[in-house]
Structure formats: structure tokens, C-alpha cells
N, C-alpha and C positions, 0 to 999 in steps of 0.2 A: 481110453478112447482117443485120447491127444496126441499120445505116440503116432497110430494110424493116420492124423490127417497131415495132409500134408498142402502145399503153395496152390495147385492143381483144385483139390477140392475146395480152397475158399476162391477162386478163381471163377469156376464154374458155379457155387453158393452165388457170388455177386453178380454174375455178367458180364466178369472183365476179363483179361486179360491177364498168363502171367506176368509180363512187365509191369500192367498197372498196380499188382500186388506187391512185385516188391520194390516200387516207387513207396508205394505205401507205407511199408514199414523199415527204409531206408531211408528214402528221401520224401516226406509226406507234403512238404511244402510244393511240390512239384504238380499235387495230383489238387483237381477240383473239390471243395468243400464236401457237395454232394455224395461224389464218385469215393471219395476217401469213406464216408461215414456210411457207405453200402459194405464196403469191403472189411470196415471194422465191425460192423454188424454180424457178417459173415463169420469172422474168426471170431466173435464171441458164441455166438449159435453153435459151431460147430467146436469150440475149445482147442481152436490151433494153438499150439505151442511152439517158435520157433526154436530150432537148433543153433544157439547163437554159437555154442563152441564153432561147428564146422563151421560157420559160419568166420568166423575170427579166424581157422588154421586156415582156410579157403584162402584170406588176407596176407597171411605168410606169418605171423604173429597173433598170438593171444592177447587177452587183456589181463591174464594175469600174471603176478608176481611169486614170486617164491622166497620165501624167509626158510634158512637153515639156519634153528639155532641149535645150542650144545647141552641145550636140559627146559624143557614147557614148564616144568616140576618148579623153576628156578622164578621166581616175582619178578626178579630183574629181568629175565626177556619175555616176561607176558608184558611191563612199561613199554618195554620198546615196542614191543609188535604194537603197541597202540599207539604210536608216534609214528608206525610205517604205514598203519591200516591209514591213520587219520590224512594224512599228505597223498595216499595213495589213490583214496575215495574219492579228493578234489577232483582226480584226473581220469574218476571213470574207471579205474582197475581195483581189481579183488586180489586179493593176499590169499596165499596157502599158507600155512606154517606146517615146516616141517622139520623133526625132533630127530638130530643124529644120535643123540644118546653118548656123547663124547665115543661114538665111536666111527673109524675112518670109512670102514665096509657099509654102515649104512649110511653116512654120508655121501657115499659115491652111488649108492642107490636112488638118494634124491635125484643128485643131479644129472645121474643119467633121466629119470623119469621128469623131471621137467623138461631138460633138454627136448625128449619124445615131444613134449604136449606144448612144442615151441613158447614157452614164458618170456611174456616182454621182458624183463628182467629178473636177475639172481641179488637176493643180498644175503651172504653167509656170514656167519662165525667161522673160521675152521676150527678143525678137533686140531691140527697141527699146522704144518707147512701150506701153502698153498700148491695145490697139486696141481699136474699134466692136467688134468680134466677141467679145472676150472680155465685152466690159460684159452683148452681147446673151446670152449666155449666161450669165451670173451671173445678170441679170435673168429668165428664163426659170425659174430656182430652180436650178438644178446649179450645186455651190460651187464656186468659183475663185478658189484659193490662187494667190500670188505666191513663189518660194522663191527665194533669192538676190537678192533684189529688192526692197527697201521698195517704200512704196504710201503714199495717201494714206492719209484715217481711211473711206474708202467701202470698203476690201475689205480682207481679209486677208492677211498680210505674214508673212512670216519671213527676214529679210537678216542681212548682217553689215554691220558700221561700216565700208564701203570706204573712205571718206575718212581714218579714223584710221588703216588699216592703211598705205596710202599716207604716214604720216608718220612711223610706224612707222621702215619701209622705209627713209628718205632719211636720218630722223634718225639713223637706226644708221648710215650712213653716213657721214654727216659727223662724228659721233664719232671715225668713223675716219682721221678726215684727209682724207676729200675734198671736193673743192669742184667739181672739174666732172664731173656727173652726168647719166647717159642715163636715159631712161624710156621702155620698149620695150612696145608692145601697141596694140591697135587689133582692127575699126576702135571709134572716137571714138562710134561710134553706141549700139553698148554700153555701158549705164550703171555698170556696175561697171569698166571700164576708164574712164571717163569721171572718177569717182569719187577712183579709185587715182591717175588722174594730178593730181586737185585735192590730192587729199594729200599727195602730192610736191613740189607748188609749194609749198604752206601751210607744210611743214619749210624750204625753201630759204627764206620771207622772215622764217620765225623763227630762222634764221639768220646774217642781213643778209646774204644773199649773190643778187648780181644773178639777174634772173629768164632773164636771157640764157646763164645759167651751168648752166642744165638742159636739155638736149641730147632733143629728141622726136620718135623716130622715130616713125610709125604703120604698125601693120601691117595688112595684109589678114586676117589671122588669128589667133588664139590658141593654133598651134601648133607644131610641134619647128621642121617647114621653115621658117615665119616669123622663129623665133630663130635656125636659121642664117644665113638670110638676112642677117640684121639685122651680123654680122658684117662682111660687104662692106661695108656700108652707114658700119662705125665706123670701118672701114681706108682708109678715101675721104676721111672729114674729117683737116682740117689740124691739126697735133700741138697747136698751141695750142689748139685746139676741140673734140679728141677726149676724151671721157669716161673717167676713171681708174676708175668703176666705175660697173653699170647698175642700174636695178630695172624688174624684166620684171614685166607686169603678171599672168602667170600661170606655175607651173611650168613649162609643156610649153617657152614663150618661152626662158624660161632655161635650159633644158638642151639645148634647140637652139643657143641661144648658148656655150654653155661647151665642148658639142661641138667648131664651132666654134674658140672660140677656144684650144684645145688642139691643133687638128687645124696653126692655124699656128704651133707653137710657142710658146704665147705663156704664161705663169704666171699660173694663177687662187691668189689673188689679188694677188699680185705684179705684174701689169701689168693687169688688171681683176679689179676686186671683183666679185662677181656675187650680186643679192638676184630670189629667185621669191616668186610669193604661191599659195595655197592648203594645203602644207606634203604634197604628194603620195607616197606611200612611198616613189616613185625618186626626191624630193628627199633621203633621206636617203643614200640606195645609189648616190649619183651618184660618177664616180672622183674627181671634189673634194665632198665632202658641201654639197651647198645648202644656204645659209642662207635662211629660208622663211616668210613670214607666216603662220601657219598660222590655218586656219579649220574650224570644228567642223564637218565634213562629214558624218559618219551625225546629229550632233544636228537639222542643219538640217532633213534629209529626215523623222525623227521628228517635229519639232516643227509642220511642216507639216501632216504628218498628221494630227496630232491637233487642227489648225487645223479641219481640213475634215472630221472625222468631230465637230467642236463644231460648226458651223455648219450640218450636213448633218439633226443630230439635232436644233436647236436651232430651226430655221426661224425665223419670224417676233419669235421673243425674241432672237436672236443679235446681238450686237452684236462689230463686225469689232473684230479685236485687229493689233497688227503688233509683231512680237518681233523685236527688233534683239541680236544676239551679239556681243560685243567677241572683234577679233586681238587675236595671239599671236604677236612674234617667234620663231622659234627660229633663236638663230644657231650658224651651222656654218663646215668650215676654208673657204667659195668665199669669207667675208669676213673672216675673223679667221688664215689660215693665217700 
């Protein structure tokens, strides 16, 4: 029934006018006490439902935002989408989320489809490089944050120190007495896996320990199945070559791994040490608690935000900022048990 009525018929219901109606439900302060609560009478009787979208593209802009991240699957970017939702909500605008699937084709299908539904702003991951399409649409005026992601000084950034956490990661390691080290995650195209395994090197040559002495698997994916996989993969190599302990370039990696290496009997960390990054809840609740780079997940998606309701309000005075967050070991019994 609501679909059908439309300005006209609660217009005609009250006695008024369409200006007076959408005084009413734009600017109600405008309209008399009286006159206002005939007309809301009217759209309750009759169940109007405004079309706030046209309503918004009418304005030349929506009210909402668009989050592309590169896995829903992944805890770490449901924290964040709740650090973008919560800052976002302040200001009256709604979140999409939408799932590239670490892949580039349906990433360019988001952004085309936001692009359509004019989105006050973009805050992506990329799957890779920042692409033609995103520039074209910074350029066009709709703001385009980078989250988890540094950037040059041309656009807006909010990341973490991947490379530091990555040394983090190895250097706790080698504290603990090992010398031959796996580094599991992929693919290599992702910059934050990219990143994490330069940090890893960087620990083994502030170590003086050969660069042959860090063991790189890649994976197809950033998740649990990945890390079991990766298991086969460590029980293949030859004992002198095999890894005493790993650093998984994401939670999910590593507790697919420990899965895993639990499942063949094998002592976490008595016969693998095991290091995740992001610091995920089920790193803590794991049946060996992960040890865990942890990284500010709701601050990221916050700070984001507030990247691109600066930018969005700021126009032509905005000058791009890019906020980089220092990890955080936290270690637990998968390396110290």
C-alpha cells in the first residue's frame, strides 16, 4: 500500500499544500504546530513511506558510504567495519559493506556500482595496486580512503607499520631460540602480506642469520583452509629444512595451521612455535592461545572515517593526511608454552 502513495495524496488527506508537506518532512520547524500534526496524521493513516534515496541522489550525493574489504569471512574486518559503522552513524550516514573476495574484477564491480548510487564516500582495501578507477573517482569529488593500506602524499591513508610488525613477529622468535623459520601467507600481490614478509627478512639479517634460513611458503589465501594446508606443505620438507617455528601472515593462517599441527599429533610449541598477526579474539580462545601481532582494528575503521567525513567537508582546502599505527606483540602459550 505505501509504495502507491505518494506527497500528492498525503497533501490532499491534510488540506494542504505540496509545499506544506514537504516543509513538513524537511524543514518541520517551519510549519505551524497545528498544520504540521494534520499532515503527520495524514502520512500515518495513509502509510507514506518516503523515498529518501531519490531523495538524497535528487541532492547530488547519498548518505551512504561504502567499505570494500578483501574477505567479511576475515574478524579483522568485521572490527573495523564496526569502528567505520560507529563514526559513520555520528554523522547520519549508513555503511555498505562490500566483500572483493581478494579479487580485482569484483572489486571494480563495487566501485563501479557505488560510483552509480553516487556514495558520499569510499573506504577500500585494495586486492593490489590502487587502480585507474579509484583515482577516477577521487577525481570526480567522492572521497577515497585507503584503510589498512598506506598511500602516497596524493590521497588519504590510514595503515599499520606492516613491515615493523613483521619484525616484531620473527624477532620474538628468534629470541626464542629459533633459527629456521617459516613465513606463511599470500598471495605476494597483497601489500600487507608483501610487507609482513619484508619484516621477517629484515629480523633474520639483524640477526646474521642466512636469508636461506627462512622458509616461504605462499598461499592462495589468507585463510583457516590455507593454513591447514600449509601443514602438508611443512611435513614434505626435509628435517634439516623444516621450520621449528612459523609466522602466518594473518590469524585465520595460523589457526588453520595449529589446527593442523595438533590434529598430527605434534606439540604447539614444543615441535612448532606458532606467531599470527592481527590479534583476532579466536587468537586468544585458540586450544593453544596465539601469540599475535595485534593491530588496532575498530581505531583503523574510526580513523578512516574521520579521514573522509575531513575531506568530504573540507573540499578544495583538504589536504590528504595518511595515519600510520604502530603493532603490538602480544605473546601467548603457541610461543612461550
Amino acid at each position: 500500500m505505501s509504495g502507491s502513495v505518494s506527497v500528492v495524496d498525503v497533501a490532499a488527506r491534510a488540506g494542504v499544500s505540496l509545499g506544506t508537506v514537504s516543509n513538513v518532512l524537511n524543514r518541520p520547524d517551519r510549519v505551524a504546530p497545528a498544520t504540521r500534526a494534520r499532515v503527520t496524521q495524514a502520512i500515518r493513516e495513509l502509510g507514506f513511506v518516503r523515498n529518501e534515496a531519490a531523495r538524497q541522489l535528487r541532492a547530488g550525493r547519498s548518505r551512504t558510504i561504502g567499505l570494500v574489504v578483501l574477505d567479511v569471512g576475515n574478524p579483522f574486518f568485521t572490527d573495523l567495519a564496526k569502528g567505520v559503522e560507529t563514526t559513520a552513524s555520528k554523522s547520519g550516514l549508513s555503511v555498505i559493506l562490500c566483500n572483493s573476495n581478494d579479487d580485482d574484477e569484483r572489486e571494480q564491480h563495487y566501485l563501479s556500482l557505488l560510483q552509480e548510487q553516487r556514495a558520499f564516500g569510499i573506504l577500500i582495501t585494495p586486492v593490489g595496486k590502487v587502480t585507474a578507477a579509484m583515482e577516477a573517482i577521487r577525481r570526480s569529488g567522492t572521497p577515497v580512503v585507503l584503510v589498512d593500506r598506506g598511500s602516497n602524499r596524493r590521497q588519504c591513508s590510514v595503515s599499520v607499520h606492516d613491515r615493523y610488525g613483521g619484525e616484531l613477529a620473527v624477532a620474538h622468535l628468534i629470541s626464542q631460540g629459533h633459527t629456521r623459520i617459516g613465513f606463511v601467507g599470500g598471495p605476494m600481490s597483497i601489500n600487507q602480506v608483501s610487507e609482513r614478509l619484508a619484516g621477517a627478512r629484515a629480523a633474520m639479517r639483524a640477526a646474521d642469520l642466512a636469508e636461506n634460513s627462512l622458509v616461504v611458503i605462499e598461499t592462495p589465501r589468507l585463510d583457516v583452509a590455507s593454513g591447514r594446508a600449509t601443514g602438508d606443505e611443512l611435513a614434505a620438507l626435509p628435517a634439516r629444512r623444516r621450520p621449528t617455528a612459523v609466522f602466518c601472515a594473518n590469524d585465520l593462517l595460523a589457526l588453520g595451521l595449529l589446527q593442523d599441527t595438533t590434529r598430527r599429533q605434534n606439540s604447539v610449541p614444543g615441535e612448532l612455535a606458532i606467531v599470527g598477526y592481527d590479534d583476532i579474539d579466536f587468537a586468544a580462545a585458540a586450544a593453544v592461545p596465539l601469540t599475535s601481532v595485534r593491530q588496532p582494528r575498530s581505531q583503523l575503521g574510526q580513523a578512516a572515517m574521520e579521514l573522509l567525513l575531513e575531506e568530504a567537508s573540507l573540499a578544495d582546502g583538504h589536504q590528504h593526511r595518511q595515519i600510520v599505527f604502530e603493532p603490538e606483540l602480544v605473546v601467548r602459550e603457541s610461543t612461550s608454552g
